[in-house]
LUMVOBA-69458 format. One record per residue: z, y, x of N, C-alpha, C in turn. Coordinates in Angstrom, 3 decimals, padded with zeros to 6 digits. Layout:
% residues N
+----------+----------+----------+----------+----------+----------+----------+----------+----------+
|      nzz |      nyy |      nxx |     cazz |     cayy |     caxx |      czz |      cyy |      cxx |
+----------+----------+----------+----------+----------+----------+----------+----------+----------+
|        Z |        Y |        X |        Z |        Y |        X |        Z |        Y |        X |
...
+----------+----------+----------+----------+----------+----------+----------+----------+----------+
***
This chain:
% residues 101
+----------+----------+----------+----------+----------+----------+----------+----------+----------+
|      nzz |      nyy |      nxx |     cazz |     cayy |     caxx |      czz |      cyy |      cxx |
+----------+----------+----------+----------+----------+----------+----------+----------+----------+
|  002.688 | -002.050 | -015.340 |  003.296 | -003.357 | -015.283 |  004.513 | -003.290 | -014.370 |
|  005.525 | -003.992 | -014.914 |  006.802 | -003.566 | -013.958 |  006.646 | -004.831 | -012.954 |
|  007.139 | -004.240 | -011.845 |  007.121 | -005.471 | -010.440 |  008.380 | -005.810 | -010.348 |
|  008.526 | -007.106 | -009.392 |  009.332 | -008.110 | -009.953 |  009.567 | -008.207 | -008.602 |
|  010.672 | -009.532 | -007.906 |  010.831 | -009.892 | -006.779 |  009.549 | -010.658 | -006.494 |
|  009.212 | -011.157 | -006.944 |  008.691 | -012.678 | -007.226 |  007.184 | -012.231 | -007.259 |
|  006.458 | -011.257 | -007.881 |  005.035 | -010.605 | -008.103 |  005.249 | -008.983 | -008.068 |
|  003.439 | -008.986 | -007.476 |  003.169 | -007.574 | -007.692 |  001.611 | -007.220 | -008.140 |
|  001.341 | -005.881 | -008.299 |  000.429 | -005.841 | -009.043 | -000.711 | -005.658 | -008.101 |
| -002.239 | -005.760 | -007.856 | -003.116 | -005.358 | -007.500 | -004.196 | -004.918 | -008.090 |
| -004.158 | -003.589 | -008.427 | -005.358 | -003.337 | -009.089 | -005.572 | -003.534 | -010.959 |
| -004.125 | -003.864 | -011.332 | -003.817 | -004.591 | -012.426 | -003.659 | -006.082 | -012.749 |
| -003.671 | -006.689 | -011.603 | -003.116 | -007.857 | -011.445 | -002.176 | -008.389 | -010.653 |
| -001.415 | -009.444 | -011.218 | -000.288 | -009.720 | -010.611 | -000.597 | -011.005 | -009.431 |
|  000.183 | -010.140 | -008.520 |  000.215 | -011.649 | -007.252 |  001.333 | -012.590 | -007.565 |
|  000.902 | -014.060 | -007.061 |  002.006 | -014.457 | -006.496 |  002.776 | -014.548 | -005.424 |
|  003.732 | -014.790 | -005.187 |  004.535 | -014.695 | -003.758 |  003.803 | -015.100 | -002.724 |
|  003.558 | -016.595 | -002.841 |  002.796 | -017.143 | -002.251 |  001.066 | -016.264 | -001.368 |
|  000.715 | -015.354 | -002.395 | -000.259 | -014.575 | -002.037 | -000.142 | -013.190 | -001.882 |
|  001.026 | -012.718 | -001.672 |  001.399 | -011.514 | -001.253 |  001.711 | -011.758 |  000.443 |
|  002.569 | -013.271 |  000.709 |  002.513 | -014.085 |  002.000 |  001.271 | -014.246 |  002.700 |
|  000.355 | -014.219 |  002.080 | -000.956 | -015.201 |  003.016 | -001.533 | -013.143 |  003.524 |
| -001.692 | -012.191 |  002.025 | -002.196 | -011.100 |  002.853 | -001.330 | -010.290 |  004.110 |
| -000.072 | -010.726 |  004.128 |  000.476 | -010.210 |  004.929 |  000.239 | -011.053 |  006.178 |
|  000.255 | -012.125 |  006.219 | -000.200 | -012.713 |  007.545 | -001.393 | -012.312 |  008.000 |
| -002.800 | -012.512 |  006.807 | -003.907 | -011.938 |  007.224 | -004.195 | -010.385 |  007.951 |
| -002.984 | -009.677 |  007.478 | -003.073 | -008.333 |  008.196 | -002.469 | -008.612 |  009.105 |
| -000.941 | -009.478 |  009.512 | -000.457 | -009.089 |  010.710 | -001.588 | -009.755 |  012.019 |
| -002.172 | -010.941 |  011.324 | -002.987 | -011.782 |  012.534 | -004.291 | -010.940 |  013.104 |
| -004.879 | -010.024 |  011.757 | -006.062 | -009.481 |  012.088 | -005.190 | -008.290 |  013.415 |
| -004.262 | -007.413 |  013.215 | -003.762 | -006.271 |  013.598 | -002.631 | -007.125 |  014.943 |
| -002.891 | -008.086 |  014.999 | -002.759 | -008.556 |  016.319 | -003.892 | -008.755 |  016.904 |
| -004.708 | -009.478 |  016.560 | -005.765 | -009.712 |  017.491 | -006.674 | -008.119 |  018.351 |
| -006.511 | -006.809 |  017.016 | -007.256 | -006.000 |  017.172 | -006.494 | -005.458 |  018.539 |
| -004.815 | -005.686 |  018.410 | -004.643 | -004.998 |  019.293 | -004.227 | -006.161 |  020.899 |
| -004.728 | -007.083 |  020.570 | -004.559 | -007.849 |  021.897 | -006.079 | -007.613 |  022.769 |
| -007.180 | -007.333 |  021.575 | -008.714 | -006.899 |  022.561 | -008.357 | -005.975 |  022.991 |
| -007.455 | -004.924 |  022.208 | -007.632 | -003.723 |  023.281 | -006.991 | -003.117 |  024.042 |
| -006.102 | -004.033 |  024.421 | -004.984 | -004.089 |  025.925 | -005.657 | -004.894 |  027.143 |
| -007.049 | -005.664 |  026.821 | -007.829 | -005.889 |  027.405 | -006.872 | -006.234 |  028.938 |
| -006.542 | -006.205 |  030.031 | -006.135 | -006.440 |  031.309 | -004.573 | -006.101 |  031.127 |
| -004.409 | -004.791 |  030.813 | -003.256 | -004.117 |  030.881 | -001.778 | -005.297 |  029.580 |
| -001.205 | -005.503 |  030.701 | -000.173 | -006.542 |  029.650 |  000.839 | -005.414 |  028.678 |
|  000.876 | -005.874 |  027.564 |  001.864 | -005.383 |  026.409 |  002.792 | -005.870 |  026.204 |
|  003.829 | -005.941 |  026.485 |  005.297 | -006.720 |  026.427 |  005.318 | -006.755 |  024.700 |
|  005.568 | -005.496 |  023.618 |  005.132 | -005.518 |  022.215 |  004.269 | -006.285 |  021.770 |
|  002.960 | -006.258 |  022.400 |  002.188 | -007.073 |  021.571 |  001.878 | -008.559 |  021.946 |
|  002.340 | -008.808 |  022.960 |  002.375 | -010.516 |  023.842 |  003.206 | -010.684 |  022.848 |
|  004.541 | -010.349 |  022.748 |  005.556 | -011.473 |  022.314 |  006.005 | -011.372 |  020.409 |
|  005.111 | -010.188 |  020.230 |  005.218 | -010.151 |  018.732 |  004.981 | -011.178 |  017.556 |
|  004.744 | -012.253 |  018.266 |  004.292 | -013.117 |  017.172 |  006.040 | -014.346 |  017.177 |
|  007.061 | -014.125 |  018.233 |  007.716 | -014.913 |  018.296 |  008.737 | -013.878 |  018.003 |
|  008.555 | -012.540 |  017.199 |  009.763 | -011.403 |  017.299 |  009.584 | -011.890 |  015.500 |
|  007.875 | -012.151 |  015.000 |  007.910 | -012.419 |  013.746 |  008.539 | -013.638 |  013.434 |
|  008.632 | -014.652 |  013.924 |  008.552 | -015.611 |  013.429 |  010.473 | -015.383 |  013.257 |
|  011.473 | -015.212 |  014.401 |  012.376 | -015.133 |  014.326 |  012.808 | -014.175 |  013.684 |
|  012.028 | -012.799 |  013.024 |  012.707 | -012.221 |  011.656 |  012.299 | -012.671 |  010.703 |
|  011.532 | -013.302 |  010.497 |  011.159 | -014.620 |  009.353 |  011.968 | -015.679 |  009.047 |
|  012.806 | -016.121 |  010.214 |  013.717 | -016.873 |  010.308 |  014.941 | -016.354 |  009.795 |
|  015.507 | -015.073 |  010.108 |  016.170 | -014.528 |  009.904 |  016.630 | -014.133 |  008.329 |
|  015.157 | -013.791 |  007.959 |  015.683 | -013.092 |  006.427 |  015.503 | -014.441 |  005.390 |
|  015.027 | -015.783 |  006.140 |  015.357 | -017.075 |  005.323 |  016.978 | -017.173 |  005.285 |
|  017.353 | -017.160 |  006.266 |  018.348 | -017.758 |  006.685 |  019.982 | -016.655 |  005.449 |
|  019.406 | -015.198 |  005.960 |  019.964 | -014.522 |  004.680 |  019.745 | -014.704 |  003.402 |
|  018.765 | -015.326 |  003.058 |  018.420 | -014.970 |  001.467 |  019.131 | -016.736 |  001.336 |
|  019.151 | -017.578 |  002.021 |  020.168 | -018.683 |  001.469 |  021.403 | -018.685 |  001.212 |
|  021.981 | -017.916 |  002.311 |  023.535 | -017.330 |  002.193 |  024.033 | -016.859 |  000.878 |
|  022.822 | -015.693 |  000.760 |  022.899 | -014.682 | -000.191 |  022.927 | -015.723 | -001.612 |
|  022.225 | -016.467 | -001.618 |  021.830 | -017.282 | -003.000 |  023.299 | -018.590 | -003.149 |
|  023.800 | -018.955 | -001.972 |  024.546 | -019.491 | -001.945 |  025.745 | -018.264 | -002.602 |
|  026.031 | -017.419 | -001.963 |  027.106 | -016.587 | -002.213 |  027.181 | -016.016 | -003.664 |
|  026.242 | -016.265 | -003.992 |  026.516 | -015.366 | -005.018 |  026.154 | -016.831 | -006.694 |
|  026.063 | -017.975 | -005.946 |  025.937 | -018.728 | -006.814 |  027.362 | -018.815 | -007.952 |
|  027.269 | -019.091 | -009.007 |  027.866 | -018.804 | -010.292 |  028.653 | -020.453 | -010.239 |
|  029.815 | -020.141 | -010.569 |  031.021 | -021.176 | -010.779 |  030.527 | -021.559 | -012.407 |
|  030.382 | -022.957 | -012.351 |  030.130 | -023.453 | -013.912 |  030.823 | -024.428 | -014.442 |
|  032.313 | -024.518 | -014.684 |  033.274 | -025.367 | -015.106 |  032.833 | -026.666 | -016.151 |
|  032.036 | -025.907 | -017.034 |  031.536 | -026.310 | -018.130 |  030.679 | -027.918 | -017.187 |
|  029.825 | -027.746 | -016.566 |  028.626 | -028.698 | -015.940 |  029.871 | -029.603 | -015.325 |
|  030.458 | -028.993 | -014.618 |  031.336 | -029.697 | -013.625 |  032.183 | -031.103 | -014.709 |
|  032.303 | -030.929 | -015.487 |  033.511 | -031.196 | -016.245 |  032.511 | -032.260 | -017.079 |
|  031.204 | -031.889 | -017.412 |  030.130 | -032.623 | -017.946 |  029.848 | -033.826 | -016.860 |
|  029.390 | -033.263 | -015.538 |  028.832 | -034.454 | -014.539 |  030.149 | -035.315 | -014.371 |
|  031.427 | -034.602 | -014.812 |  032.729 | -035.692 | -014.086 |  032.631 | -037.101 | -015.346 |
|  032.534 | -036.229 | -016.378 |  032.156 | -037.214 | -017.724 |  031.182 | -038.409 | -017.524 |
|  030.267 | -037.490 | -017.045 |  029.042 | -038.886 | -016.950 |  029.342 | -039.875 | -015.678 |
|  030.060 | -039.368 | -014.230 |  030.411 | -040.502 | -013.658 |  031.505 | -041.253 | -013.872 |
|  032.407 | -040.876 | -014.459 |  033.301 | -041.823 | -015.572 |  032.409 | -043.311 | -016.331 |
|  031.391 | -042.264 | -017.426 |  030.943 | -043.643 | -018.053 |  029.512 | -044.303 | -017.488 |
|  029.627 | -044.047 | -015.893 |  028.610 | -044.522 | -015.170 |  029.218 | -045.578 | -014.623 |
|  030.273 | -045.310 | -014.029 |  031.381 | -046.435 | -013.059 |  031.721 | -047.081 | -014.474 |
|  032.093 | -046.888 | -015.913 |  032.641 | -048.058 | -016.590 |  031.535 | -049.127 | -017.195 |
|  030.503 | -048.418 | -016.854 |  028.878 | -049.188 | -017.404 |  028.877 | -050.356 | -016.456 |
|  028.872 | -049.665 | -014.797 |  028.719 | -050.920 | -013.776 |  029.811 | -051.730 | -013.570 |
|  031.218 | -051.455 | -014.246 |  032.401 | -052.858 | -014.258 |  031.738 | -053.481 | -015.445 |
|  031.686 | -053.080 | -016.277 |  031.301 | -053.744 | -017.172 |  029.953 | -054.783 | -017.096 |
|  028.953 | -054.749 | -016.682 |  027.894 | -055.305 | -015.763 |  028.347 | -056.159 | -014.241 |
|  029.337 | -056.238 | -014.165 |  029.950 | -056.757 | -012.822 |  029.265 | -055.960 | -011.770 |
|  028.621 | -055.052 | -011.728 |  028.352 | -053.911 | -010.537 |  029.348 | -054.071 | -009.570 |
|  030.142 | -053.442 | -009.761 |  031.289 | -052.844 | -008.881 |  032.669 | -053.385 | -009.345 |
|  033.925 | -053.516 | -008.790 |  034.674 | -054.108 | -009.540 |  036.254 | -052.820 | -009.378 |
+----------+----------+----------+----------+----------+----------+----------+----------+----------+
***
Protein backbone atom coordinates (compact mmCIF):
# COMPACT_ATOMS: atom_id res chain seq x y z
CA UNK A 1 0.00 0.00 0.00
CA UNK A 2 1.60 3.27 -0.93
CA UNK A 3 1.84 5.90 2.09
CA UNK A 4 0.64 9.15 1.82
CA UNK A 5 1.20 12.47 3.86
CA UNK A 6 -1.98 12.16 5.39
CA UNK A 7 -1.89 7.97 6.32
CA UNK A 8 0.17 5.13 7.01
CA UNK A 9 0.05 1.62 7.12
CA UNK A 10 0.03 -0.69 10.26
CA UNK A 11 0.19 -4.08 9.83
CA UNK A 12 -1.94 -3.57 6.62
CA UNK A 13 -3.90 -0.92 7.75
CA UNK A 14 -4.10 2.52 7.21
CA UNK A 15 -3.90 5.24 10.01
CA UNK A 16 -5.24 8.37 10.22
CA UNK A 17 -3.30 11.47 10.97
CA UNK A 18 -5.13 12.06 13.72
CA UNK A 19 -3.93 8.49 15.05
CA UNK A 20 -0.52 8.42 13.99
CA UNK A 21 -0.69 11.90 16.51
CA UNK A 22 -2.23 10.28 19.56
CA UNK A 23 0.63 7.11 19.18
CA UNK A 24 3.22 9.46 19.07
CA UNK A 25 2.21 11.31 22.09
CA UNK A 26 1.49 7.99 23.79
CA UNK A 27 5.17 7.09 23.23
CA UNK A 28 6.61 10.44 23.87
CA UNK A 29 4.47 10.69 27.39
CA UNK A 30 5.13 6.98 28.27
CA UNK A 31 9.22 7.60 27.38
CA UNK A 32 8.99 10.64 29.47
CA UNK A 33 7.64 9.45 32.39
CA UNK A 34 10.03 6.24 32.13
CA UNK A 35 12.71 8.50 32.05
CA UNK A 36 11.66 11.10 34.71
CA UNK A 37 11.41 7.74 37.40
CA UNK A 38 14.70 7.15 36.60
CA UNK A 39 16.53 10.37 37.24
CA UNK A 40 14.85 9.77 40.45
CA UNK A 41 16.83 12.87 42.67
CA UNK A 42 19.45 13.63 40.13
CA UNK A 43 17.88 16.75 37.96
CA UNK A 44 17.92 16.39 33.98
CA UNK A 45 17.95 19.69 32.33
CA UNK A 46 16.85 17.27 28.84
CA UNK A 47 14.32 15.63 30.39
CA UNK A 48 12.67 18.49 32.87
CA UNK A 49 12.19 20.79 30.07
CA UNK A 50 11.43 18.42 27.15
CA UNK A 51 7.97 18.69 27.15
CA UNK A 52 8.15 22.65 26.48
CA UNK A 53 11.20 21.94 23.70
CA UNK A 54 8.06 19.69 22.22
CA UNK A 55 5.51 21.74 22.35
CA UNK A 56 7.57 24.71 20.74
CA UNK A 57 8.77 22.36 17.77
CA UNK A 58 5.21 21.57 17.42
CA UNK A 59 4.66 25.06 17.22
CA UNK A 60 7.17 25.50 14.95
CA UNK A 61 6.51 23.00 12.17
CA UNK A 62 2.63 24.44 12.42
CA UNK A 63 3.69 27.58 11.93
CA UNK A 64 5.89 26.29 8.67
CA UNK A 65 3.48 24.10 7.14
CA UNK A 66 1.02 27.39 7.01
CA UNK A 67 3.56 29.48 5.32
CA UNK A 68 4.37 26.66 3.20
CA UNK A 69 0.56 26.14 2.22
CA UNK A 70 0.14 29.76 2.00
CA UNK A 71 3.21 30.04 -0.36
CA UNK A 72 2.66 27.85 -2.51
CA UNK A 73 -1.13 28.49 -2.80
CA UNK A 74 -2.24 28.61 -6.61
CA UNK A 75 -3.38 32.04 -8.26
CA UNK A 76 -7.03 31.35 -9.67
CA UNK A 77 -8.15 34.26 -11.96
CA UNK A 78 -10.93 32.26 -13.11
CA UNK A 79 -12.77 32.21 -9.17
CA UNK A 80 -11.59 35.68 -8.68
CA UNK A 81 -13.37 37.08 -11.63
CA UNK A 82 -16.44 34.63 -10.69
CA UNK A 83 -16.72 35.96 -6.84
CA UNK A 84 -16.25 39.72 -8.44
CA UNK A 85 -19.42 38.67 -10.60
CA UNK A 86 -21.42 37.52 -7.82
CA UNK A 87 -20.71 40.70 -5.65
CA UNK A 88 -21.77 42.82 -8.50
CA UNK A 89 -25.21 41.04 -8.66
CA UNK A 90 -25.30 40.89 -4.86
CA UNK A 91 -24.94 44.81 -4.35
CA UNK A 92 -27.56 45.23 -7.46
CA UNK A 93 -30.09 42.68 -5.67
CA UNK A 94 -29.81 44.91 -2.33
CA UNK A 95 -30.43 48.51 -4.37
CA UNK A 96 -32.90 47.01 -5.82
CA UNK A 97 -34.60 45.83 -2.39
CA UNK A 98 -33.71 49.31 -0.93
CA UNK A 99 -30.81 47.49 1.12
CA UNK A 100 -28.19 49.79 0.48
CA UNK A 101 -28.44 52.74 -1.69
Amino acid sequence: MMTTASSKTLQGKTLLRYQLFCIYIFLYIGLFIALKSEAGEDPNIVVDYSPFWAVLILGAFAAFSIMNGVYNLKNCPDAAMEIDRDVKEAVTAMRKKGIIS
